[in-house]
Each structure stands twice: as C-alpha cells, then as structure tokens.
DRENNUSE-443330 format. One line per field, with one value per residue: x, y, z of N, C-alpha, C in turn; residue number from 1; residue in three letters. Coordinates in steps of 0.02 Angstrom, whole numbers, plus 50000, padded with zeros to 5 digits. Layout:
BEGIN
n.east: [X ...]
n.north: [Y ...]
n.up: [Z ...]
ca.east: [X ...]
ca.north: [Y ...]
ca.up: [Z ...]
c.east: [X ...]
c.north: [Y ...]
c.up: [Z ...]
i: [NUM ...]
aa: [Ala ...]
//
This chain:
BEGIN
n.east: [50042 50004 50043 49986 50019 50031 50181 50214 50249 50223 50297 50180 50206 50204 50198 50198 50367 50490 50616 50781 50891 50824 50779 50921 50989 50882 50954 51041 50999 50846 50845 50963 51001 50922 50963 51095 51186 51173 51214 51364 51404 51404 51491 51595 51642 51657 51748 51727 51780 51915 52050 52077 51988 51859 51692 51550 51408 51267 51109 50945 50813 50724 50667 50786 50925 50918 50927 51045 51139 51114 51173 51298 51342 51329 51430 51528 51546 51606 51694 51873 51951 52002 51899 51816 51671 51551 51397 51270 51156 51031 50944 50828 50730 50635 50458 50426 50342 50423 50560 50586 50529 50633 50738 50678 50693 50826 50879 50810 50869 50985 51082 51230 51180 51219 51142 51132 51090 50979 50930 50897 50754 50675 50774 50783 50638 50609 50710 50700 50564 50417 50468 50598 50631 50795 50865 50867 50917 51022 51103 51084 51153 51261 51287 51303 51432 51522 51492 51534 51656 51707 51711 51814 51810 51833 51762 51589 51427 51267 51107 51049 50975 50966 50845 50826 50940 50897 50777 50848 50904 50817 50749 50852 50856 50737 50682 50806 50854 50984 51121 51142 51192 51188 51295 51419 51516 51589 51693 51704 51692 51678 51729 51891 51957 51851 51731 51625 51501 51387 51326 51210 51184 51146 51044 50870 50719 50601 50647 50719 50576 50515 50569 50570 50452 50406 50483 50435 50465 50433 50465 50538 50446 50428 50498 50492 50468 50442 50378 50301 50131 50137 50190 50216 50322 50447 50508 50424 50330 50407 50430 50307 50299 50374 50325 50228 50308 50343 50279 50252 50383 50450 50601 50647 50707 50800 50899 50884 50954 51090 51109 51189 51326 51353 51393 51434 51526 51556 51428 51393 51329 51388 51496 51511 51682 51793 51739 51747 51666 51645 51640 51591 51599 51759 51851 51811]
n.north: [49940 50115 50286 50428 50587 50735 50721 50607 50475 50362 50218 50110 50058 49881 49878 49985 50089 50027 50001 50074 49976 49868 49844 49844 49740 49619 49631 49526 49427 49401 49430 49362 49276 49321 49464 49494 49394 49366 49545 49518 49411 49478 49586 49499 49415 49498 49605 49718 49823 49884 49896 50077 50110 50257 50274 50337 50324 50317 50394 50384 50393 50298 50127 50042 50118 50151 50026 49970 50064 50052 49898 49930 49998 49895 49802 49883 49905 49758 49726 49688 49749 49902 50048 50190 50279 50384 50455 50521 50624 50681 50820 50842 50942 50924 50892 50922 50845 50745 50750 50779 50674 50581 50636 50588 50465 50452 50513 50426 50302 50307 50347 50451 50558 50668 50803 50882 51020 51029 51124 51011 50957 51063 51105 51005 50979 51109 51088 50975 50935 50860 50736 50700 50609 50553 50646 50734 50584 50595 50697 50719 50595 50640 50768 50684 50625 50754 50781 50658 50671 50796 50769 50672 50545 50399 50289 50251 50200 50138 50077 49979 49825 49634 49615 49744 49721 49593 49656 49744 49712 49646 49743 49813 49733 49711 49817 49899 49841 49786 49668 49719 49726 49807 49832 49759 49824 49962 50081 50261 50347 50494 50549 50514 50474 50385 50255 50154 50054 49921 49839 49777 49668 49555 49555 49520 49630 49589 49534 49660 49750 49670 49686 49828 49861 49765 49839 49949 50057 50202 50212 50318 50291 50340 50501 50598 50773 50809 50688 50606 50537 50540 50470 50314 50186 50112 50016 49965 49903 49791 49715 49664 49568 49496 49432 49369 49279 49181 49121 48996 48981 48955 48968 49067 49211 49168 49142 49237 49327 49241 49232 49333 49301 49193 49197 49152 49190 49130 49109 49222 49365 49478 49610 49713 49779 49898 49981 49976 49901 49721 49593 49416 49383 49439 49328 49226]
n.up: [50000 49970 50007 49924 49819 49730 49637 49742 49816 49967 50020 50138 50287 50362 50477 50652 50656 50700 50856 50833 50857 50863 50721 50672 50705 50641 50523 50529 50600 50560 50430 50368 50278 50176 50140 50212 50177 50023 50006 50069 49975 49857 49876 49888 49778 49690 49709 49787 49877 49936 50046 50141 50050 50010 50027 49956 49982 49918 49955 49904 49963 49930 49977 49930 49937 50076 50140 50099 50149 50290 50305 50261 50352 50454 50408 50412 50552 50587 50499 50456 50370 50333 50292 50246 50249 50171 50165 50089 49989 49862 49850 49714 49704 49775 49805 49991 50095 50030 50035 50179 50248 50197 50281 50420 50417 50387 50515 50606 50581 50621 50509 50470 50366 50213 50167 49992 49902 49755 49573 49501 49426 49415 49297 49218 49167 49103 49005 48957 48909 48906 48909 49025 49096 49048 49023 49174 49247 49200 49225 49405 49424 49366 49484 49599 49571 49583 49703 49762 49761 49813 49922 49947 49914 49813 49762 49711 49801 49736 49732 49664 49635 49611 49548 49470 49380 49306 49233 49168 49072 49001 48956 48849 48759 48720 48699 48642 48587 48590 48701 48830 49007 49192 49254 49390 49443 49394 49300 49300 49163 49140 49266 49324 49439 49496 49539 49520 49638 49646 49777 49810 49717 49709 49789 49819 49766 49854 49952 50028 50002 50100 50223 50242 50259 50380 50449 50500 50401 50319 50163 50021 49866 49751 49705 49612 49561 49455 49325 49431 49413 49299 49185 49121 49156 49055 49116 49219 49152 49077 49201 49252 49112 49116 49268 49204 49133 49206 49264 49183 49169 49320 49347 49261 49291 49364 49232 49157 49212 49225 49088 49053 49102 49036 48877 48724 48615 48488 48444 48402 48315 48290 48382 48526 48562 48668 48606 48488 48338 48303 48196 48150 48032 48041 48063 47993]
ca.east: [50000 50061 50005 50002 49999 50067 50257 50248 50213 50265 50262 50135 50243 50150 50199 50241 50427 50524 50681 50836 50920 50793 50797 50987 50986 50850 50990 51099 50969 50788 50858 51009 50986 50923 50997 51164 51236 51200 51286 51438 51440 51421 51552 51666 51629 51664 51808 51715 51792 52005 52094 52064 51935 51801 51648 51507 51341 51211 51050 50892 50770 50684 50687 50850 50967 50891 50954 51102 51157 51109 51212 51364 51375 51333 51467 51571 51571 51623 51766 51951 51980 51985 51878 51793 51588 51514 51325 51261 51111 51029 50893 50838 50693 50583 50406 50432 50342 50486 50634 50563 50523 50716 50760 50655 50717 50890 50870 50795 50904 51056 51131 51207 51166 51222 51111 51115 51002 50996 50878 50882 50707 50663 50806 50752 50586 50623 50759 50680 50491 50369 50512 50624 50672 50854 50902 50862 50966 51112 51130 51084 51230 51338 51300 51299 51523 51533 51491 51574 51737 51719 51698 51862 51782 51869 51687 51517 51371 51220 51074 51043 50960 50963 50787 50856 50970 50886 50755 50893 50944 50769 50750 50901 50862 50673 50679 50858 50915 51063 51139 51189 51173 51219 51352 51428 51566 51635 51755 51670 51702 51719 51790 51956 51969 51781 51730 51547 51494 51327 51337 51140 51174 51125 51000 50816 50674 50544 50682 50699 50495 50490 50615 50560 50369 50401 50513 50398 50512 50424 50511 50485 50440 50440 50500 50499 50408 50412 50345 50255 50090 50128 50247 50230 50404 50456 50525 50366 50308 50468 50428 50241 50330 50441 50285 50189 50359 50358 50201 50246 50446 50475 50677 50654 50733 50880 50911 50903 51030 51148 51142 51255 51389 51354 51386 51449 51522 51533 51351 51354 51324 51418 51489 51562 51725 51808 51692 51724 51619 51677 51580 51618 51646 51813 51890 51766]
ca.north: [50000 50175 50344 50452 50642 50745 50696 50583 50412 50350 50156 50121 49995 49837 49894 50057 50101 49984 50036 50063 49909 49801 49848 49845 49664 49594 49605 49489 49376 49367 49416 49376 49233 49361 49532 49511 49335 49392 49581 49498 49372 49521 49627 49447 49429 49568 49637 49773 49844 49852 49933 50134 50157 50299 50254 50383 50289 50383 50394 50433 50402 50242 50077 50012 50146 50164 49942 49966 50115 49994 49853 49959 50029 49841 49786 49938 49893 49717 49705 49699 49792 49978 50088 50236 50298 50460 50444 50569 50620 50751 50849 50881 50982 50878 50909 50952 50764 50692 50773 50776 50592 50554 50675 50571 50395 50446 50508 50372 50246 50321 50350 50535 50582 50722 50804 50948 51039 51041 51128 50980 50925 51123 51095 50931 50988 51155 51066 50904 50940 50785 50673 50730 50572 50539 50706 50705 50539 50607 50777 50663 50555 50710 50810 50640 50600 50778 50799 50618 50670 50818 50721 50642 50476 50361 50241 50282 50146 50137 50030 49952 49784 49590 49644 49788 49692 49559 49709 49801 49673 49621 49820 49807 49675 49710 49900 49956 49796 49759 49643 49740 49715 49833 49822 49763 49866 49996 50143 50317 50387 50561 50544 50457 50434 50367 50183 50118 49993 49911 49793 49737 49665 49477 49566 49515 49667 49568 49556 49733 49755 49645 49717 49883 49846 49733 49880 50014 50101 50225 50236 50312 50270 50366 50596 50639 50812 50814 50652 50568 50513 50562 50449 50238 50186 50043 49957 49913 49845 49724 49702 49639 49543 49458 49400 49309 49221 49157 49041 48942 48943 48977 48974 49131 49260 49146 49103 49308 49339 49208 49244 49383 49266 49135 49208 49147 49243 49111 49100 49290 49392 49564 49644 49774 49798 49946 50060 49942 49821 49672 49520 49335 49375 49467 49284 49190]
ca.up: [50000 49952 49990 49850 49824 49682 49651 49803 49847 49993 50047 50203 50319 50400 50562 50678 50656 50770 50870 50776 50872 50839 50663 50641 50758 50595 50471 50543 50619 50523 50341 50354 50224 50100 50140 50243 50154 49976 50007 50069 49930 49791 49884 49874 49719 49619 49733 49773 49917 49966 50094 50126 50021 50042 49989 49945 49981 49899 49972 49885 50006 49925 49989 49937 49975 50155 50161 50082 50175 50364 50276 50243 50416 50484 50371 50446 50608 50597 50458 50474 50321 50361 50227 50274 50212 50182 50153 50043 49985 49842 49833 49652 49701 49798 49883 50053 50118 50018 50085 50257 50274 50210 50348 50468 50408 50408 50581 50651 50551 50616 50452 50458 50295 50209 50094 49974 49854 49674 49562 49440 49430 49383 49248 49180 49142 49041 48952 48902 48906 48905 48912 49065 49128 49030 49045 49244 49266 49197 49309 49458 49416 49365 49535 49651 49576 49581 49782 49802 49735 49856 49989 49953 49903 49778 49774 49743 49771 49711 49768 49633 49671 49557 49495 49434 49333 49244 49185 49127 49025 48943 48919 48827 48727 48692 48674 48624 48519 48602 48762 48889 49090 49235 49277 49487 49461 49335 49311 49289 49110 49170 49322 49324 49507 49518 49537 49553 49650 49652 49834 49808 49649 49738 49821 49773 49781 49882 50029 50038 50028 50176 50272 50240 50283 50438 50518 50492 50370 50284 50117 49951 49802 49696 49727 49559 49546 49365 49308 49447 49387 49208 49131 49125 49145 49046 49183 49235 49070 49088 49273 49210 49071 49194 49307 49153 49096 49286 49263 49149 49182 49380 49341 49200 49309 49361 49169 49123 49239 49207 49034 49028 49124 48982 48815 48668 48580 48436 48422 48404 48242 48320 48453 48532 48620 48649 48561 48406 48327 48276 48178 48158 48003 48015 48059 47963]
c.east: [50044 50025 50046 49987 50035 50153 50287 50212 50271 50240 50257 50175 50171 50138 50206 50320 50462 50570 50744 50886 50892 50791 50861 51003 50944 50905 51018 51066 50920 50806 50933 51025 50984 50949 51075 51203 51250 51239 51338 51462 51461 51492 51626 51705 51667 51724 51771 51747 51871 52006 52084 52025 51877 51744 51582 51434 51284 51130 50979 50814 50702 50703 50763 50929 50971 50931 51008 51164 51167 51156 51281 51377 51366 51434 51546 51610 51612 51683 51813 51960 51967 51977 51852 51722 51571 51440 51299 51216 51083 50962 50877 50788 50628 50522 50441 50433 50404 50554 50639 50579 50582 50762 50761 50679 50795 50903 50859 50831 50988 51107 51140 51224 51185 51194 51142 51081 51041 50933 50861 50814 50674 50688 50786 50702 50586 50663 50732 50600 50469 50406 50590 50677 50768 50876 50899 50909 51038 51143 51124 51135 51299 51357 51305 51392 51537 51542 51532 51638 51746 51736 51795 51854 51803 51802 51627 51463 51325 51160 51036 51011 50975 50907 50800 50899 50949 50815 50787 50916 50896 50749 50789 50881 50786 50671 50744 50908 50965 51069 51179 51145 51203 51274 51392 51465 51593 51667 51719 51716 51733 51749 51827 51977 51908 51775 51635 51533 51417 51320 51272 51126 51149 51071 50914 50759 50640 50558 50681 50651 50480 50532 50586 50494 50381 50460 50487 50410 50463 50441 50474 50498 50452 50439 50500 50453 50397 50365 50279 50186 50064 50170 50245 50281 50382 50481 50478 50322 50353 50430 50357 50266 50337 50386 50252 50218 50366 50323 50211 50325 50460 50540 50671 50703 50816 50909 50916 50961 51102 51171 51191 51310 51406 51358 51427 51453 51540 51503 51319 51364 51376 51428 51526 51630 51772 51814 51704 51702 51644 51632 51622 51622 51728 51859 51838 51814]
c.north: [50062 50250 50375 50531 50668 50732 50659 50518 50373 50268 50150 50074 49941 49851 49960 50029 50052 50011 50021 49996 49848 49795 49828 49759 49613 49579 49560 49430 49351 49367 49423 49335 49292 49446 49520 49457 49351 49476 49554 49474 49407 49558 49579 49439 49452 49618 49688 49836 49823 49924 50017 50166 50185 50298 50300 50332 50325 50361 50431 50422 50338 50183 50047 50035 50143 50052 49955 49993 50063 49932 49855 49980 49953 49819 49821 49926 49816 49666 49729 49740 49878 50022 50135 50261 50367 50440 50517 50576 50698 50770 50873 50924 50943 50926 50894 50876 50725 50707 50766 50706 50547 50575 50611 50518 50406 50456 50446 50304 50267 50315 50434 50568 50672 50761 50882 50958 51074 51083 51078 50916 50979 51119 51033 50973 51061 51143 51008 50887 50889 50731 50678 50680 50552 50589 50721 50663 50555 50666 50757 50641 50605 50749 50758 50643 50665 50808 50719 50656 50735 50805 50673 50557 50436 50298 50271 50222 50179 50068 49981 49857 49707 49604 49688 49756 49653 49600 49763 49761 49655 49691 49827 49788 49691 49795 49950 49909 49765 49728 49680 49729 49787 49796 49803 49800 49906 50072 50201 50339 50456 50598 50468 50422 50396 50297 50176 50059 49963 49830 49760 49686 49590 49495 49554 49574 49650 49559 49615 49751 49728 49682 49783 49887 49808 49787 49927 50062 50124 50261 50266 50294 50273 50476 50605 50708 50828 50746 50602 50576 50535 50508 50370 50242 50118 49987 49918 49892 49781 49693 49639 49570 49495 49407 49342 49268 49165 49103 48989 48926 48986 48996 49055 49187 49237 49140 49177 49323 49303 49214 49298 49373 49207 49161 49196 49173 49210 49083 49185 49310 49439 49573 49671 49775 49845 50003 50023 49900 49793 49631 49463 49324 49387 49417 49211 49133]
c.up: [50000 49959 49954 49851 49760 49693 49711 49805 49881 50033 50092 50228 50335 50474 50590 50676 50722 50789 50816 50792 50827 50763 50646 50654 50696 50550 50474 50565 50553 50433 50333 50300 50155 50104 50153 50189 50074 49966 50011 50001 49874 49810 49858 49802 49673 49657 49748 49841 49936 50028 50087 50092 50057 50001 50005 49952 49977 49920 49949 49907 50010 49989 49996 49938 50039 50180 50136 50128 50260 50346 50278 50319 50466 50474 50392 50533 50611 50548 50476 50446 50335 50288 50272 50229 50243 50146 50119 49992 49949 49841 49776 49658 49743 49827 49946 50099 50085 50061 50157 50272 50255 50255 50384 50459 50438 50493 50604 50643 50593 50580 50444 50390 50301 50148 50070 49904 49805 49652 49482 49407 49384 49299 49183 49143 49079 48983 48910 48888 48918 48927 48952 49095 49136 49054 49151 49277 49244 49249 49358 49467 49427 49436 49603 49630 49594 49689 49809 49816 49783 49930 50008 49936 49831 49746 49773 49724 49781 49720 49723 49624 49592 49519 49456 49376 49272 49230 49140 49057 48979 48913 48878 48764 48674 48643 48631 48563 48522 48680 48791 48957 49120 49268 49363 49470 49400 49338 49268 49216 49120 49224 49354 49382 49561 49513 49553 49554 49663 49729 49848 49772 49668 49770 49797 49818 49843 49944 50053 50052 50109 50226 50284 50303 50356 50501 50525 50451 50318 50234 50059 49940 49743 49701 49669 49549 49492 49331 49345 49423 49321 49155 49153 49109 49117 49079 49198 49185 49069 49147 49244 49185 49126 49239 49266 49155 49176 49306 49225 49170 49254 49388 49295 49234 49337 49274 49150 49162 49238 49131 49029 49078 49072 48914 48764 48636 48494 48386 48417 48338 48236 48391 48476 48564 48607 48599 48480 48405 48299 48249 48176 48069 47975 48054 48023 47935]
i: [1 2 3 4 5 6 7 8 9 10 11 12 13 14 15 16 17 18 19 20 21 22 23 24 25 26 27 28 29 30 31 32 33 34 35 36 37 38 39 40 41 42 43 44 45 46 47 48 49 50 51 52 53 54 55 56 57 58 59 60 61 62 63 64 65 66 67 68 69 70 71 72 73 74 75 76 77 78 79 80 81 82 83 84 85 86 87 88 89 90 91 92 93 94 95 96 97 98 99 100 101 102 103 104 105 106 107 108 109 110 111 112 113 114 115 116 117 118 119 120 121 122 123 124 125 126 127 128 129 130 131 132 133 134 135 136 137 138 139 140 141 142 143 144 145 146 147 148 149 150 151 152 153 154 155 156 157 158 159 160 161 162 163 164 165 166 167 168 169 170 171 172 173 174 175 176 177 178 179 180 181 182 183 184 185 186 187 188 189 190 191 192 193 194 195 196 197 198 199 200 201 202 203 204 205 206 207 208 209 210 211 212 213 214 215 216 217 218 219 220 221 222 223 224 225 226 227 228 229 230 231 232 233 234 235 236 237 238 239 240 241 242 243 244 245 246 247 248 249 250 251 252 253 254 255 256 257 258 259 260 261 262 263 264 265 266 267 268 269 270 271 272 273 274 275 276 277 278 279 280 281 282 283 284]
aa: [Unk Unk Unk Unk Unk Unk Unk Unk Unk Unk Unk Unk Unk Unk Unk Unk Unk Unk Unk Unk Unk Unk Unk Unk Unk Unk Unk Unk Unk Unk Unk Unk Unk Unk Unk Unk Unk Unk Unk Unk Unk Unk Unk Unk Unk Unk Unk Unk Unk Unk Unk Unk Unk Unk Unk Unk Unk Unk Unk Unk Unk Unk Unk Unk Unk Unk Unk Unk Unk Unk Unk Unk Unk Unk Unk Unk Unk Unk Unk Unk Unk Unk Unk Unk Unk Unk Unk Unk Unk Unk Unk Unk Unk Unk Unk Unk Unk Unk Unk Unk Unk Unk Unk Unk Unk Unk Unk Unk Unk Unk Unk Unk Unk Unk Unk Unk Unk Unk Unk Unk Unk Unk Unk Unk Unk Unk Unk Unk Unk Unk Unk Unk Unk Unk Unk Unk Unk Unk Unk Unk Unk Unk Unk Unk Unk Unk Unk Unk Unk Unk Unk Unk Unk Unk Unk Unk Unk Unk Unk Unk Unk Unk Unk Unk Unk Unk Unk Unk Unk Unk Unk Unk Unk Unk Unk Unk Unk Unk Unk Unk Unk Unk Unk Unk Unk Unk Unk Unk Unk Unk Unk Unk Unk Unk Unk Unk Unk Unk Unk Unk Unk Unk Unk Unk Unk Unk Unk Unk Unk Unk Unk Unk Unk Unk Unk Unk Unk Unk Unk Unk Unk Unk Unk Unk Unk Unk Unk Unk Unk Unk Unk Unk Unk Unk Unk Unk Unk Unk Unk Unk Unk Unk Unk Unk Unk Unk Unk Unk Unk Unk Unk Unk Unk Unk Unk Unk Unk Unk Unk Unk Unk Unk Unk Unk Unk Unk Unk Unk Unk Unk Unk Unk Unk Unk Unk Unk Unk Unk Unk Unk Unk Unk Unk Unk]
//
C-alpha cells in the first residue's frame, strides 16, 4: 500500500517504526539469508571493496538505499579491512513530504546523511519537456560523483538491486536491440578517480519490501516532481513481462541473469569491444 499525492508516493509499512536496534539486530538475524549473506557474497565477488577506500553511499530516500546504506554501516562495524563511508544524499527539488520523510528515516536509522540541494528536477523539465526522465538521470549522476569526489571519496554505490538487473537486461534487449546488463562494478568515464559499486546486485526486491514493511520504514517510492503520475516507465512493462514468463517457467529470472555470464560469443552475429564492433565474420 502506498500513499500518494502529487510527486509523492510513499510506501505504508505493516507495522509502527520499530527501534533502531531492533531493526539493525533483523539484518543479521531474520534476513540475514536474504539481505546480509547475499551483500557479502556480491562485495566477494566482484572485489568490490580494498583497503582505505572511501565510499560515497548515495542515498535517495527509497527503499533500497535506506538497506544498503544499514548494511554498509553493519558491514562497517564488523570488518578487518579499514575503509571509510560518507552517506550522501541530493535533493533535486523535491516536495517538502519527500525530503522531510528522508530526513526522518535517516534520523531514526542512524545513518548521518548528508544532503544537498539541486535545482535539477526544475532543469530537467524546461530542458527536456514531456520526456524529462534521461536528461534528469544524467545531472543526478553528474552532481551525486561531483559531491562524492568532494567528499574525498574514491567509490560511489548505488542501490541498485538483482531485479534491477535482469530488467535492465530484457529492456536492453526488447527496446534498444542490444545485450547489455548493469554492471557490479565499473570505472566512471568522466571521472578518472571514480569507481561504482553496486553491493545489492544479489539482492532480490521482495527482501527489501519485507524488510522495509516489517520495520515500519516509511520509504519512498517514487520523489519525482516532474513526472510522477505522468509517465509509464518501461520498467514496469518488463517488470509485468517478467511476472507472466514466471508461470509457465519459475527458473526465468535465474536464466536472464545468468545469461550475461554465459555468452557465446561464437554464436554471436556482432559485438562490441572497445567502442568497436567486431563480427564473426572478420575471422570467418
């Protein structure tokens, strides 16, 4: 359940807010199966974490920043390896209930967030009219490395979850033509001393939901004040998608995600690497 207002919807928990112990005390006990065991394994994984690093953990007030963010400071207290986290958090223009109630989470989460205010929600919308979204996600991106790298931060994650992934990949595939995934880990284009790490990437949605909902955590959903309840995202056309293929093959979402660990590349027609394309026929 979700209340809803212009540019706001915010998800209703199952319960009142529990203490922050007892909350922090859940990760490690009731989900630790599906929250705490797969973080570790992605961080193992994918290297995502060495010695000294400062890691920017960006918080945007949903769901799976607000777990990621409790994860990382779990994760904080009880490793050898000595890194250091700045939590960090933007405002692109939000209603008032949005910004507030990431206030109030972070508070009560004891995550001390540090926010600051953009006006790129204003910007979006004069610049890209009807269709705001792309333009939006990139200044987001641009002014989140831009306050890491102030910060002194060498790392910036992103909460990015496994659902997230294997929709990225049938979006890909359905809508743009081509195989690509998100990525666990990759090296910022325009900034050279940037790294992003995605530490959810084992993480499945429906853990998070529960977690969220059974601690009282009133997260959003969705702050956009330009598009909320104007714009069907294709995500959730995939998402949809995704549920049908589920009835008839229960495995479908393991089998999208493993594909882009399984690829053949000489059962492929084309494909890219380093910005060139190559085919199967230029060793035919």
């Amino acid at each position: 359940m979700i209340l809803s207002g212009k540019g706001c919807e915010l998800m209703i928990p199952e319960c009142e807010l529990k203490d922050i112990k007892e909350i922090e005390r859940s990760i490690i006990k009731k989900y630790r199966k599906h929250l705490w065991s797969p973080f570790m394994r992605a961080i193992r994984d994918f290297q995502m974490i060495q010695e000294n690093d400062r890691i920017a953990v960006t918080i945007s007030g949903g769901k799976d920043s607000l777990i990621m963010a409790k994860l990382f400071q779990e994760l904080h207290r009880h490793t050898e390896i000595p890194f250091e986290l700045e939590f960090i958090a933007m405002n692109p223009g939000f209603y008032d209930v949005n910004k507030n109630q990431l206030l109030k989470n972070c508070e009560h989460l004891e995550i001390p967030v540090n926010m600051f205010d953009t006006n790129i929600f204003e910007v979006a919308e004069k610049v890209a009219g009807d269709n705001p979204c792309y333009m939006c996600a990139k200044m987001r991106r641009g002014a989140l490395y831009n306050k890491a790298e102030e910060l002194g931060c060498n790392k910036m994650a992103l909460g990015h979850h496994y659902d997230d992934v294997i929709e990225t990949i049938m979006m890909n595939m359905l809508y743009a033509g081509s195989f690509k995934t998100m990525m666990p880990k990759l090296k910022s284009t325009n900034f050279s001393k940037m790294e992003i790490i995605r530490p959810l990437y084992y993480v499945r949605e429906d853990a998070i939901k529960r977690y969220t909902k059974n601690n009282g955590i009133l997260a959003m959903n969705c702050g956009c004040a330009v598009a909320a309840g104007k714009i069907a995202t294709t995500r959730y056309e995939i998402k949809d998608l995704i549920e049908q293929m589920k009835k008839t093959n229960p495995n479908v979402e393991k089998s999208i995600f493993k594909s882009a660990q399984n690829i053949n590349l000489d059962a492929c027609i084309a494909w890219q690497r380093n910005d060139k394309m190559e085919s199967f026929l230029d060793s035919y």
